[in-house]
PyMOL CGO cylinders between C-alpha atoms (Angstrom):
from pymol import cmd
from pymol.cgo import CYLINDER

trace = [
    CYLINDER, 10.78, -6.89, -22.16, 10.55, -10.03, -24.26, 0.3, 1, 1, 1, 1, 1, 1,
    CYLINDER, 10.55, -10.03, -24.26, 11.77, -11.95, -20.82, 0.3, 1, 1, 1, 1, 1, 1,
    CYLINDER, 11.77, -11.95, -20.82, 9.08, -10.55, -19.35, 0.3, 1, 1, 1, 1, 1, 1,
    CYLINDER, 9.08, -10.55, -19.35, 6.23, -11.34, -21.74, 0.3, 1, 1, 1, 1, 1, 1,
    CYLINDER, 6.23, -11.34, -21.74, 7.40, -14.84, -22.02, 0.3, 1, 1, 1, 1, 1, 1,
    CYLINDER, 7.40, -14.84, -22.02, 7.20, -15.45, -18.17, 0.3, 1, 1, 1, 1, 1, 1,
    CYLINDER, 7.20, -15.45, -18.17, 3.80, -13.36, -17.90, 0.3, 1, 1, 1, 1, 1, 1,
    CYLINDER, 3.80, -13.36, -17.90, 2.30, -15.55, -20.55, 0.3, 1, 1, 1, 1, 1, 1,
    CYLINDER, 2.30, -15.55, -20.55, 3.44, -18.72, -19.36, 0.3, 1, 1, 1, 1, 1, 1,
    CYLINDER, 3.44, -18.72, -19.36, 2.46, -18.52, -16.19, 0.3, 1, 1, 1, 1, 1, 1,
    CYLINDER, 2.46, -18.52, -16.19, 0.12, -15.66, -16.32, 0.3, 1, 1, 1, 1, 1, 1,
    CYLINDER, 0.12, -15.66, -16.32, -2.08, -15.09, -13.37, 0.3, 1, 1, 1, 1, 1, 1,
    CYLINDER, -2.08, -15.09, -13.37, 0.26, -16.67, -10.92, 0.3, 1, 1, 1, 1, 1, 1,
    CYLINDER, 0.26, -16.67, -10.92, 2.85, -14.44, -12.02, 0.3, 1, 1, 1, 1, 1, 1,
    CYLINDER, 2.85, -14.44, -12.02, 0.74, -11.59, -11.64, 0.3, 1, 1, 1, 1, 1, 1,
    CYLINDER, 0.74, -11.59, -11.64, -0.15, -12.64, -7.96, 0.3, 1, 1, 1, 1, 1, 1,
    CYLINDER, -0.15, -12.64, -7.96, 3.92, -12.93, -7.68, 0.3, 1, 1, 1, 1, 1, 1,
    CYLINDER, 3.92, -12.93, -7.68, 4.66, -9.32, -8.84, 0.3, 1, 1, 1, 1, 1, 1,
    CYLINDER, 4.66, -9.32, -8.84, 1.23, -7.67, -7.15, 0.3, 1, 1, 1, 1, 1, 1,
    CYLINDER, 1.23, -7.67, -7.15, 3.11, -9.45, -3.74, 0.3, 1, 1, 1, 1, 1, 1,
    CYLINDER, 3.11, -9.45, -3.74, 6.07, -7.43, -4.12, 0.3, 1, 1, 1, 1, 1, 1,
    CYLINDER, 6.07, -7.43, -4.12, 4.97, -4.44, -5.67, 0.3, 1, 1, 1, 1, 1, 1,
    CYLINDER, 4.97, -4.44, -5.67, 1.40, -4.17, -6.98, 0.3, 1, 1, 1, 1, 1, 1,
    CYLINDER, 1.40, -4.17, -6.98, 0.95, -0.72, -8.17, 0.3, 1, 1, 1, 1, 1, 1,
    CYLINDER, 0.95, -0.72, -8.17, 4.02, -1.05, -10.92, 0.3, 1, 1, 1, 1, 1, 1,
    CYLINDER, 4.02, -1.05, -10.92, 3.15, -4.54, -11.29, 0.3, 1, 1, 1, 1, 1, 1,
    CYLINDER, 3.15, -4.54, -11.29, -0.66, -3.29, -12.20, 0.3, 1, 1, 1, 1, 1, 1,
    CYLINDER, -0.66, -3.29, -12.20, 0.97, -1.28, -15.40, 0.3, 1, 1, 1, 1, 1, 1,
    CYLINDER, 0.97, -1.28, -15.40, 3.61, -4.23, -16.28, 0.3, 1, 1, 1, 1, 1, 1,
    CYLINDER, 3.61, -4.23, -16.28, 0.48, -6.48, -16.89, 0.3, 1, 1, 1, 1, 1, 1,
    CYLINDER, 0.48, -6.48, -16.89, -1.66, -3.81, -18.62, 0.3, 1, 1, 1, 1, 1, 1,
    CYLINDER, -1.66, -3.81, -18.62, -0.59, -3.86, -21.74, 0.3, 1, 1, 1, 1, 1, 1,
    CYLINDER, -0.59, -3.86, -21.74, -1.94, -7.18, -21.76, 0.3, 1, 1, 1, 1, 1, 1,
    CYLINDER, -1.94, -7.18, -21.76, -4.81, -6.67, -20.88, 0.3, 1, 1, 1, 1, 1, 1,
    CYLINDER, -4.81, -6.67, -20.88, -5.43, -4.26, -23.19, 0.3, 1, 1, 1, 1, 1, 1,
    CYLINDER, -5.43, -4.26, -23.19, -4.14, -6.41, -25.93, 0.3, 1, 1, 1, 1, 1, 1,
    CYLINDER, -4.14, -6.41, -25.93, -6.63, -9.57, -24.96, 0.3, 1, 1, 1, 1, 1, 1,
    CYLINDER, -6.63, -9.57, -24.96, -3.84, -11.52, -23.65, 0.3, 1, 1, 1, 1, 1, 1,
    CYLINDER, -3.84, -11.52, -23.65, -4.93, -11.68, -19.95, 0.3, 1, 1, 1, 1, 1, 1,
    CYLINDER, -4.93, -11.68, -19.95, -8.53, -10.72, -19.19, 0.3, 1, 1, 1, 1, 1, 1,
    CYLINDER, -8.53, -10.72, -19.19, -9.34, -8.06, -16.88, 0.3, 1, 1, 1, 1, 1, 1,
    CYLINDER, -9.34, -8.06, -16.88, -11.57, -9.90, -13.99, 0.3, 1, 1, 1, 1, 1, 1,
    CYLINDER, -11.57, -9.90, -13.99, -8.33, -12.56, -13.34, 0.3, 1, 1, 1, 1, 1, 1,
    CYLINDER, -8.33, -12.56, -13.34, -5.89, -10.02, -13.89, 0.3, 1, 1, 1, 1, 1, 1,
    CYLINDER, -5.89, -10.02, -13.89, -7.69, -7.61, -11.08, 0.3, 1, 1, 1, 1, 1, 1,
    CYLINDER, -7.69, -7.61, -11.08, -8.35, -10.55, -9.01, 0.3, 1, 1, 1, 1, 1, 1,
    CYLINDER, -8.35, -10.55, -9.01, -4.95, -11.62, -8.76, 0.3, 1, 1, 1, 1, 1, 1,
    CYLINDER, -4.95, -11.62, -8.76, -3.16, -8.51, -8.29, 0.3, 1, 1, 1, 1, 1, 1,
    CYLINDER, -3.16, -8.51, -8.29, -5.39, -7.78, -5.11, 0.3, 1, 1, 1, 1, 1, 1,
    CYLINDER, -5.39, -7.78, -5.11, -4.99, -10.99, -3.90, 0.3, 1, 1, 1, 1, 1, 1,
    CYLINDER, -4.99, -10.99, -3.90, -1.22, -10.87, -3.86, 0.3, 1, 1, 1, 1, 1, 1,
    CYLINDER, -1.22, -10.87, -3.86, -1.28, -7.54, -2.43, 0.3, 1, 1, 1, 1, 1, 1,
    CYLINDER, -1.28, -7.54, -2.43, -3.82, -9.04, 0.63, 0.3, 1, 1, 1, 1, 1, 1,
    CYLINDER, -3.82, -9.04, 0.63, -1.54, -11.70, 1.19, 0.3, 1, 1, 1, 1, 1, 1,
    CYLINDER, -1.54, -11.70, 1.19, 1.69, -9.38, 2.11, 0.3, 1, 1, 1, 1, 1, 1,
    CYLINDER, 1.69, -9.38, 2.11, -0.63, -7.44, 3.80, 0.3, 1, 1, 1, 1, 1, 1,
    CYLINDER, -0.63, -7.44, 3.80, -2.09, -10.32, 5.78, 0.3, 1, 1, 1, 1, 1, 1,
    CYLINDER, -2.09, -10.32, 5.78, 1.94, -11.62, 6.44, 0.3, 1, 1, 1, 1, 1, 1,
    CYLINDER, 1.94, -11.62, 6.44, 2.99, -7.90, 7.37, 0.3, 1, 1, 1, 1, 1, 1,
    CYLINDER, 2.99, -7.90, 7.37, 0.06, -7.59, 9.74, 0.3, 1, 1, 1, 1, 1, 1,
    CYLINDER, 0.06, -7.59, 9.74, 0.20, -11.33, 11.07, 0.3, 1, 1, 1, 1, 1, 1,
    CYLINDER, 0.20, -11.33, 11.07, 4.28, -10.48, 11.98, 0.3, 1, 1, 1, 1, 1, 1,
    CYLINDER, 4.28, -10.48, 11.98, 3.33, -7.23, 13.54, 0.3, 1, 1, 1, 1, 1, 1,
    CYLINDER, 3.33, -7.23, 13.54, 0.61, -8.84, 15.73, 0.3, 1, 1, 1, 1, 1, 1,
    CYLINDER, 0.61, -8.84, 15.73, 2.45, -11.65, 16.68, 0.3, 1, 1, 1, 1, 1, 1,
    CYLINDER, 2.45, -11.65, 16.68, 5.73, -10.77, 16.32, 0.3, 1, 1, 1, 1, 1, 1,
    CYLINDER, 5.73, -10.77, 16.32, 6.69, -7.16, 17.30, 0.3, 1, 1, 1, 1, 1, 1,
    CYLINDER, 6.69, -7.16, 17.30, 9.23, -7.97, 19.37, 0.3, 1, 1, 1, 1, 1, 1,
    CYLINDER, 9.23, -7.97, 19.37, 11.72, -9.36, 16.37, 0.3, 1, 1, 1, 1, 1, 1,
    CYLINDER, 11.72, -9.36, 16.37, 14.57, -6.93, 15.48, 0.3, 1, 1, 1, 1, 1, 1,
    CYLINDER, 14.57, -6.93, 15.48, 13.40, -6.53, 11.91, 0.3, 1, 1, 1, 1, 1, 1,
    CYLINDER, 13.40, -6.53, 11.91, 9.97, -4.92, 12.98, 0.3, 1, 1, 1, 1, 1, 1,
    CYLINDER, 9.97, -4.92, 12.98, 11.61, -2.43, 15.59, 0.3, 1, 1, 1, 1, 1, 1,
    CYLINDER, 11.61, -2.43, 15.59, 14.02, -1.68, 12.81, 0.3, 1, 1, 1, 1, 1, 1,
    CYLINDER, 14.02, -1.68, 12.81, 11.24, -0.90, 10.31, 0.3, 1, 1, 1, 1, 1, 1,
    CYLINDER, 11.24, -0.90, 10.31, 9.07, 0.63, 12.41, 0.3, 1, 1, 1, 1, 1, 1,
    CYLINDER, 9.07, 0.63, 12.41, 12.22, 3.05, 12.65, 0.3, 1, 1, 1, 1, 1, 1,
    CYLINDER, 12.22, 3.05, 12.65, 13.27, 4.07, 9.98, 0.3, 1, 1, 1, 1, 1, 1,
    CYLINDER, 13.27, 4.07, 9.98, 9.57, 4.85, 9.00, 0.3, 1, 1, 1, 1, 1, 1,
    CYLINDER, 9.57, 4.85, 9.00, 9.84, 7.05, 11.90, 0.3, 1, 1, 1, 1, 1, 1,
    CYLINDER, 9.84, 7.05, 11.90, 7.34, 5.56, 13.58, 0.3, 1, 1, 1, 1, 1, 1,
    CYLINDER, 7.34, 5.56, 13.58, 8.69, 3.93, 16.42, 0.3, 1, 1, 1, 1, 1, 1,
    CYLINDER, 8.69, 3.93, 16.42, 8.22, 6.66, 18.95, 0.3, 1, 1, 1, 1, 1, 1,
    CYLINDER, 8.22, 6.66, 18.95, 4.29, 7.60, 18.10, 0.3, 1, 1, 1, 1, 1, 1,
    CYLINDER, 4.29, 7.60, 18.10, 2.92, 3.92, 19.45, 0.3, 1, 1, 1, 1, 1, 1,
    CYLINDER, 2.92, 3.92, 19.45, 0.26, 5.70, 21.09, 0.3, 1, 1, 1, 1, 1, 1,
    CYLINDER, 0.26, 5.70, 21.09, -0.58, 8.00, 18.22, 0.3, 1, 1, 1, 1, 1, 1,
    CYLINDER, -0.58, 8.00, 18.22, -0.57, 4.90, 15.70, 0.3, 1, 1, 1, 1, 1, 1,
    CYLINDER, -0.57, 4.90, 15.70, -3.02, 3.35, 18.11, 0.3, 1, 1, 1, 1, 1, 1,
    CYLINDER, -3.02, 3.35, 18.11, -5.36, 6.42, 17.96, 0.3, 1, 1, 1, 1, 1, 1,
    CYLINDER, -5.36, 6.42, 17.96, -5.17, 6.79, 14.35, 0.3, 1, 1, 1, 1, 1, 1,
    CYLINDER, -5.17, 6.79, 14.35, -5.80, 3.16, 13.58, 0.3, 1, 1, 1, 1, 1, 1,
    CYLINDER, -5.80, 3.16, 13.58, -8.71, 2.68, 16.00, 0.3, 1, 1, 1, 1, 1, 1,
    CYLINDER, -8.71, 2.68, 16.00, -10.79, 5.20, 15.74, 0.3, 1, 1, 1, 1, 1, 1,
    CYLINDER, -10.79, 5.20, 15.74, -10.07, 6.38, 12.11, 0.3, 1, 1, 1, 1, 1, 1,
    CYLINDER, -10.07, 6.38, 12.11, -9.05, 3.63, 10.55, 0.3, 1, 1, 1, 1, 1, 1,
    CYLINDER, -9.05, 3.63, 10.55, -10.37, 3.90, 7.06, 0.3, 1, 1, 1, 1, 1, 1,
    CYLINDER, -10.37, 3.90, 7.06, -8.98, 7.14, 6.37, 0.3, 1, 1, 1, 1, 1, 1,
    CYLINDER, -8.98, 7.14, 6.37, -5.43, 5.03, 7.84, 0.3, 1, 1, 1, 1, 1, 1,
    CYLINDER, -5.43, 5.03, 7.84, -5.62, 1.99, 5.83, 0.3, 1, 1, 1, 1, 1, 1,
    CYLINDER, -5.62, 1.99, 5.83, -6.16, 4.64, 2.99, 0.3, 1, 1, 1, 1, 1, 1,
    CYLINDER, -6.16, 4.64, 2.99, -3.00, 6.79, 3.64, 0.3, 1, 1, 1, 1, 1, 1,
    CYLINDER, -3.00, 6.79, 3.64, -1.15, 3.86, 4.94, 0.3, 1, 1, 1, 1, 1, 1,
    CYLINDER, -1.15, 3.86, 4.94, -1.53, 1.76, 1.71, 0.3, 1, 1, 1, 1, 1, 1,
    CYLINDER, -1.53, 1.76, 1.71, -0.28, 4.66, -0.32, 0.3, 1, 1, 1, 1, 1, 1,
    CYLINDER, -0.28, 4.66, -0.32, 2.21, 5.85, 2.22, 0.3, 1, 1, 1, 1, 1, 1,
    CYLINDER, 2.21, 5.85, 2.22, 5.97, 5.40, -0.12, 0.3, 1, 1, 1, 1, 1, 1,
    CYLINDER, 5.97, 5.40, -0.12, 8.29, 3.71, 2.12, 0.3, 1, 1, 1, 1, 1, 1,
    CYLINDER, 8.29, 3.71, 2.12, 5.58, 3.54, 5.98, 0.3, 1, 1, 1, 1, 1, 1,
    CYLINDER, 5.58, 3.54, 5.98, 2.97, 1.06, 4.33, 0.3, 1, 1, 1, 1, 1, 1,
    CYLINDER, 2.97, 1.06, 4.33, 4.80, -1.91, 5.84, 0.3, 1, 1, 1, 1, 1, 1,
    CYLINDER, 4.80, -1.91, 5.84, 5.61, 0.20, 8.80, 0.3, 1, 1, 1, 1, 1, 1,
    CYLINDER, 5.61, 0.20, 8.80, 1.79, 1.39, 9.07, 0.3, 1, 1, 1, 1, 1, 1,
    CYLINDER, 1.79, 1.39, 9.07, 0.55, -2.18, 8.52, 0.3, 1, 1, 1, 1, 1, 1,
    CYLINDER, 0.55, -2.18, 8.52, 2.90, -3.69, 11.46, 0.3, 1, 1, 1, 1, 1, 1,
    CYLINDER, 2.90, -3.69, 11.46, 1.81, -0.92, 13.99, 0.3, 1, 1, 1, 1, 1, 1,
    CYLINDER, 1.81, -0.92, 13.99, -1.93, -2.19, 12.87, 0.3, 1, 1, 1, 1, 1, 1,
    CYLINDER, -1.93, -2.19, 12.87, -0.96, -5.66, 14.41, 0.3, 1, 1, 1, 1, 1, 1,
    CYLINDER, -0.96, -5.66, 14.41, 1.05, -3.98, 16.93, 0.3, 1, 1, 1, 1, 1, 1,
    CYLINDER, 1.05, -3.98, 16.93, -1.35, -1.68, 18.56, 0.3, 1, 1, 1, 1, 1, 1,
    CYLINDER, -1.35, -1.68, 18.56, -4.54, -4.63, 18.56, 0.3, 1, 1, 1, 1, 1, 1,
    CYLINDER, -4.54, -4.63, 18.56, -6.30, -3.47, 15.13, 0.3, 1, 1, 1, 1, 1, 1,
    CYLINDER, -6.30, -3.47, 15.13, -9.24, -6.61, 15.28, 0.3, 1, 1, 1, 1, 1, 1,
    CYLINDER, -9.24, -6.61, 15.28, -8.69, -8.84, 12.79, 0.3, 1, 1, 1, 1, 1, 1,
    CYLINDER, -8.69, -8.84, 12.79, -12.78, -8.04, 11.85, 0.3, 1, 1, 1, 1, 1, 1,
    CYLINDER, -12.78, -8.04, 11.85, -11.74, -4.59, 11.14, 0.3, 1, 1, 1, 1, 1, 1,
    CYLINDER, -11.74, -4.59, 11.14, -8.61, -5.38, 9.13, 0.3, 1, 1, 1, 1, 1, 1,
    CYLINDER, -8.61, -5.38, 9.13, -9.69, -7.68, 6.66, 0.3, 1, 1, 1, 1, 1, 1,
    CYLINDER, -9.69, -7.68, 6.66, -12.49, -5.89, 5.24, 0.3, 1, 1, 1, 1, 1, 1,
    CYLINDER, -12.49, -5.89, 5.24, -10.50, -2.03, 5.08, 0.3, 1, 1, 1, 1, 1, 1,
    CYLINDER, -10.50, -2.03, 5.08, -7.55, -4.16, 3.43, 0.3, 1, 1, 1, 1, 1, 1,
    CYLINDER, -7.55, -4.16, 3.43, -9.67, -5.45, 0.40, 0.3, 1, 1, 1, 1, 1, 1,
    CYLINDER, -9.67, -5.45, 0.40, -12.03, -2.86, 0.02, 0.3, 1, 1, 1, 1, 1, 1,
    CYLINDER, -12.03, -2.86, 0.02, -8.72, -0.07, -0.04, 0.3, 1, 1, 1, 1, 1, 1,
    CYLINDER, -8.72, -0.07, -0.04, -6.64, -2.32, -2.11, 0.3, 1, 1, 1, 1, 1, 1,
    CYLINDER, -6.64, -2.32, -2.11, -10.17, -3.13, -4.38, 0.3, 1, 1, 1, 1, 1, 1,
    CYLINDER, -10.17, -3.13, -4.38, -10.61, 0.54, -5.17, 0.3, 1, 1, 1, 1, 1, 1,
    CYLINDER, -10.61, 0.54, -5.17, -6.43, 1.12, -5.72, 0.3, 1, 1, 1, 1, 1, 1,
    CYLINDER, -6.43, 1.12, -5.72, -6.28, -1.67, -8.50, 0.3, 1, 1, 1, 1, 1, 1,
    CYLINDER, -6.28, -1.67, -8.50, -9.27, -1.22, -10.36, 0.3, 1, 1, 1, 1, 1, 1,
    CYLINDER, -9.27, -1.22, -10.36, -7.93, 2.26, -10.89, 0.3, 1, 1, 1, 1, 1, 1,
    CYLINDER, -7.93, 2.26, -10.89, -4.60, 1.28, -11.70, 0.3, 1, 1, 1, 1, 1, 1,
    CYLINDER, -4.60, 1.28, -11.70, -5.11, -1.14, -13.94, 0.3, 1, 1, 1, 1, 1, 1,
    CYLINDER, -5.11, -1.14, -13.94, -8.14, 0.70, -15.78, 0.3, 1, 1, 1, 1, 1, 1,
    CYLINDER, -8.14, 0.70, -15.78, -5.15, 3.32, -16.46, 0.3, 1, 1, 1, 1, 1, 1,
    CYLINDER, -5.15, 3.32, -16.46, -2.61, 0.92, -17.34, 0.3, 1, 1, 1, 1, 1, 1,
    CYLINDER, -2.61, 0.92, -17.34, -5.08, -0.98, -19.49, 0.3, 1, 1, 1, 1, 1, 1,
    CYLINDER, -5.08, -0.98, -19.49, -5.89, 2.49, -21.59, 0.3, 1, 1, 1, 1, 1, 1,
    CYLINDER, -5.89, 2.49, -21.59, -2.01, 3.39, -21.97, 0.3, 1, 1, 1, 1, 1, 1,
    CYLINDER, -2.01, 3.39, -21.97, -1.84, 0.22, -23.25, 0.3, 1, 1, 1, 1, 1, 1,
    CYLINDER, -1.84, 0.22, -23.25, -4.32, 0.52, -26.16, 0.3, 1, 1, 1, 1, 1, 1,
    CYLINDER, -4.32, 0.52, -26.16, -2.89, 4.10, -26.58, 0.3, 1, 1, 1, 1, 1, 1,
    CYLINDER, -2.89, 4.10, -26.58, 1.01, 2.82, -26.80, 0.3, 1, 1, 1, 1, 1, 1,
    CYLINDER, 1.01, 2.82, -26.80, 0.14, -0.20, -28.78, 0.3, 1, 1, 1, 1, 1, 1,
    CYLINDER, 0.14, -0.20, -28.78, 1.57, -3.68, -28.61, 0.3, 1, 1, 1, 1, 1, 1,
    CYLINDER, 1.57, -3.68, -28.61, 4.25, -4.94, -26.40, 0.3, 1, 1, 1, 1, 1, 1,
    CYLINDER, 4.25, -4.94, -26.40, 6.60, -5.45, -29.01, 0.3, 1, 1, 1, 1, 1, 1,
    CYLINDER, 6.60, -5.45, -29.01, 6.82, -2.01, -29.04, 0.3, 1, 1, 1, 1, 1, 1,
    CYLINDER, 6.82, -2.01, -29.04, 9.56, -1.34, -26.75, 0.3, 1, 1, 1, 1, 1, 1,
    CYLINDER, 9.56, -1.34, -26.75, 10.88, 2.14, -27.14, 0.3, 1, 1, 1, 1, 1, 1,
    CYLINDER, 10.88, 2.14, -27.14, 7.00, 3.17, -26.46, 0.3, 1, 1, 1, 1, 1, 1,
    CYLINDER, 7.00, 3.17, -26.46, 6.60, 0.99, -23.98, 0.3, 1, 1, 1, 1, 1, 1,
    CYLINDER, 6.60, 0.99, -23.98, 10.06, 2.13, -22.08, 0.3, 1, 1, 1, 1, 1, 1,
    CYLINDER, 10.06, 2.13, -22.08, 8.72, 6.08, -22.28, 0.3, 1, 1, 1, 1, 1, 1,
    CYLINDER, 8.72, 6.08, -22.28, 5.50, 4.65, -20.44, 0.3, 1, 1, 1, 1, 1, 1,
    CYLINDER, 5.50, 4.65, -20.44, 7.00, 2.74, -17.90, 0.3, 1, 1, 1, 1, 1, 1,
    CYLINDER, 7.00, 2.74, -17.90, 9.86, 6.04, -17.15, 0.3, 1, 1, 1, 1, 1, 1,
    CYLINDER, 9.86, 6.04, -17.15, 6.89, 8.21, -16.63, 0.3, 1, 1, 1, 1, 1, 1,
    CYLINDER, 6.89, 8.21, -16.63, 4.36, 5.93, -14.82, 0.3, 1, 1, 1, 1, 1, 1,
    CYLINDER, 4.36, 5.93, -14.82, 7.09, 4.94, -12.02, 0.3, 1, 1, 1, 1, 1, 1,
    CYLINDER, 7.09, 4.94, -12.02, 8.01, 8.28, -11.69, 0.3, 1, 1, 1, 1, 1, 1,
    CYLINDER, 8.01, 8.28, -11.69, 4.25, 9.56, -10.91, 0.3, 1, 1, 1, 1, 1, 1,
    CYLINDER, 4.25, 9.56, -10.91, 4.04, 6.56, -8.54, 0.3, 1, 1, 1, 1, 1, 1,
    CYLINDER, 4.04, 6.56, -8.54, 7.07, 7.73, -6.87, 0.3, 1, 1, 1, 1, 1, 1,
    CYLINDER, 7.07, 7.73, -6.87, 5.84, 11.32, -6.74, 0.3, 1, 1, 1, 1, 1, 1,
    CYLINDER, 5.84, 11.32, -6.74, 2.02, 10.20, -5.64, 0.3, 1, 1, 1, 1, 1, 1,
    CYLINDER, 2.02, 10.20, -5.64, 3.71, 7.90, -2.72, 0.3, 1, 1, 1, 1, 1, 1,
    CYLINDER, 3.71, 7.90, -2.72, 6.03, 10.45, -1.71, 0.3, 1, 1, 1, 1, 1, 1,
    CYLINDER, 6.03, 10.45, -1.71, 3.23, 12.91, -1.36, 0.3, 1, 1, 1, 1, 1, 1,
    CYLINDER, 3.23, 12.91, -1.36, 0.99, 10.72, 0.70, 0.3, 1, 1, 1, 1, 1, 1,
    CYLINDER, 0.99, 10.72, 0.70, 3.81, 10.04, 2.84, 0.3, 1, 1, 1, 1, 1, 1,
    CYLINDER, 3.81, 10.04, 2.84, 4.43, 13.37, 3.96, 0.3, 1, 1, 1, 1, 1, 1,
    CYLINDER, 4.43, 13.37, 3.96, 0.89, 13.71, 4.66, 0.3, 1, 1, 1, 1, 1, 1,
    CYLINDER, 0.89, 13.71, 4.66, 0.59, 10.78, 6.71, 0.3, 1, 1, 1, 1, 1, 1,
    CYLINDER, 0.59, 10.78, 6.71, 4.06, 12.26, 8.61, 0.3, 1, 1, 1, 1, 1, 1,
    CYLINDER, 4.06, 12.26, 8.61, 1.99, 15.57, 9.24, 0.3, 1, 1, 1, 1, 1, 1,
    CYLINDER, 1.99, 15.57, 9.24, -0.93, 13.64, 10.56, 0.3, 1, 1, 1, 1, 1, 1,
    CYLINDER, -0.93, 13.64, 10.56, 0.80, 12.31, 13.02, 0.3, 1, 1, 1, 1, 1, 1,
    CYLINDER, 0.80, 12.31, 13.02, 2.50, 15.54, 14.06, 0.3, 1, 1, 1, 1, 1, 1,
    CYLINDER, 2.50, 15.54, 14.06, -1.04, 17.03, 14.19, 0.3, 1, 1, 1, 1, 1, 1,
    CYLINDER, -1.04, 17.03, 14.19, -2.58, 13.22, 16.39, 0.3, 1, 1, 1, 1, 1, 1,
    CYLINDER, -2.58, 13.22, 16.39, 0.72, 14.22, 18.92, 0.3, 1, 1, 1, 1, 1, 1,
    CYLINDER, 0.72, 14.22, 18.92, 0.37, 17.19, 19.14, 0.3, 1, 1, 1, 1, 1, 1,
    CYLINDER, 0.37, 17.19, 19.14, -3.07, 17.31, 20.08, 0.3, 1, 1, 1, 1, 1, 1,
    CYLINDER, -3.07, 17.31, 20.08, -2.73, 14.43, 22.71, 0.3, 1, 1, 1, 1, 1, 1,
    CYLINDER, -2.73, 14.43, 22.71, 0.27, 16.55, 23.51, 0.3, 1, 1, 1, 1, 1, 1,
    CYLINDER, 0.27, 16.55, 23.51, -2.47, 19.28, 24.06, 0.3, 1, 1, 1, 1, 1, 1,
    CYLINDER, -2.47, 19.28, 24.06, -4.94, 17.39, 26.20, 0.3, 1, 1, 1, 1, 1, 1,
    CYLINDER, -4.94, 17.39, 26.20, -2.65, 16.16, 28.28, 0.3, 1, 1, 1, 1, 1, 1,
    CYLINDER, -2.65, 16.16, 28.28, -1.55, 19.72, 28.90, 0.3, 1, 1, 1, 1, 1, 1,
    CYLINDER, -1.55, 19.72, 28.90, -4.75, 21.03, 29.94, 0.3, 1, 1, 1, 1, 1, 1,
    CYLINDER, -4.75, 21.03, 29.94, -5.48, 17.77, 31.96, 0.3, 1, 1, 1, 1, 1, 1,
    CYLINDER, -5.48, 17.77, 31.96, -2.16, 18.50, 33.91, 0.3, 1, 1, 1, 1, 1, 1,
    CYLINDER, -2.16, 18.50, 33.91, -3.22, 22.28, 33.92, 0.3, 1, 1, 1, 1, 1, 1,
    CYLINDER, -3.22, 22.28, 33.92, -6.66, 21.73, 35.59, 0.3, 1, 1, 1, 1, 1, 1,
    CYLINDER, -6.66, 21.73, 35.59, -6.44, 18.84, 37.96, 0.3, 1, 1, 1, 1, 1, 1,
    CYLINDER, -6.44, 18.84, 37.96, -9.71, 19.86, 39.97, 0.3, 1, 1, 1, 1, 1, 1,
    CYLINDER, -9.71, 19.86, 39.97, -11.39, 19.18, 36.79, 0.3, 1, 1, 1, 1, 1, 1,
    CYLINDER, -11.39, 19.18, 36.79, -11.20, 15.44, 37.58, 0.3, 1, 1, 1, 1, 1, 1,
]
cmd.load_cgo(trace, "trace")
């Protein structure tokens, strides 16, 4: 913990940017207690933890765009199980792509997978960039509005044992909250294909309709 505080207030908001690139939601209650103690201010904080979570999404959906052909990307995009609904990704992320960029950014485990299909399947860069910051916007202001009240609630970072508790139960409702948007974004696309599924059916079924 003491490693940690040392490196956070040395190099502060880059090293927020650094841990919101890898993973900003527990990196959002690392640097909380510090902003709840007056050490880092809010505004910065915020500001860098969404920029360093636009960036990998910007990479991610740059590779998938430009890129999809690499083994690393097929082998994501399977073992999100993802790989075989191209066409239903391409639905979902044109014409409801909001409520996508919502689910995908909280998706545990298919966010990457979600955001490479984006690039993938033509999502326009215009459409993108604005769903990116706005969803990521409205994630870390939360976040970090929670992890700034646990923090004045715990106390000071020198507390570890309290801190410890906080960080056990925090990562494991992050877990739990991913894990439950996941499945939901695996049942909407089991509903998408199976309601193409069901088009195409009755296209098949009533060719003179054509």
């Amino acid at each position: 913990m003491e490693a940690a505080a040392d490196l956070i207030l040395t190099y502060r908001y880059v090293f927020v940017f650094a841990l919101a690139a890898l993973d900003g939601p527990v990196a959002s209650f690392v640097v909380g207690v510090f902003v709840a103690s007056g050490q880092l201010d809010f505004v910065a904080t915020f500001l860098s933890l969404l920029l360093g979570d636009v960036a990998t999404c910007i990479v991610i959906f740059t590779v998938g765009h430009y890129f999809s052909r690499l083994p690393f990307v097929q082998r994501t995009l399977s073992k999100a199980g993802v790989a075989g609904h191209v066409d239903v990704i391409r639905n979902l992320w044109l014409k409801h792509s909001a409520k996508t960029m919502f689910l995908s950014k909280l998706a545990w485990g298919m966010s990457s997978a979600f955001l490479l299909a984006a690039g993938i399947v033509g999502l326009p860069w215009r459409r993108f960039l604005p769903l990116v910051v706005a969803v990521a916007a409205s994630q870390y202001l939360v976040l970090l509005t929670l992890a700034s009240v646990l923090g004045i609630s715990v106390g000071p970072a020198s507390d570890i044992f309290g801190w410890l508790k906080v960080a056990v139960a925090v990562i494991m409702a992050i877990v739990l909250i991913y894990l439950f948007v996941g499945r939901r974004v695996q049942k909407m696309l089991l509903a998408e294909e199976a309601a193409e599924e069901k088009a195409l059916h009755r296209e098949a079924d009533n060719p003179a309709a054509e």
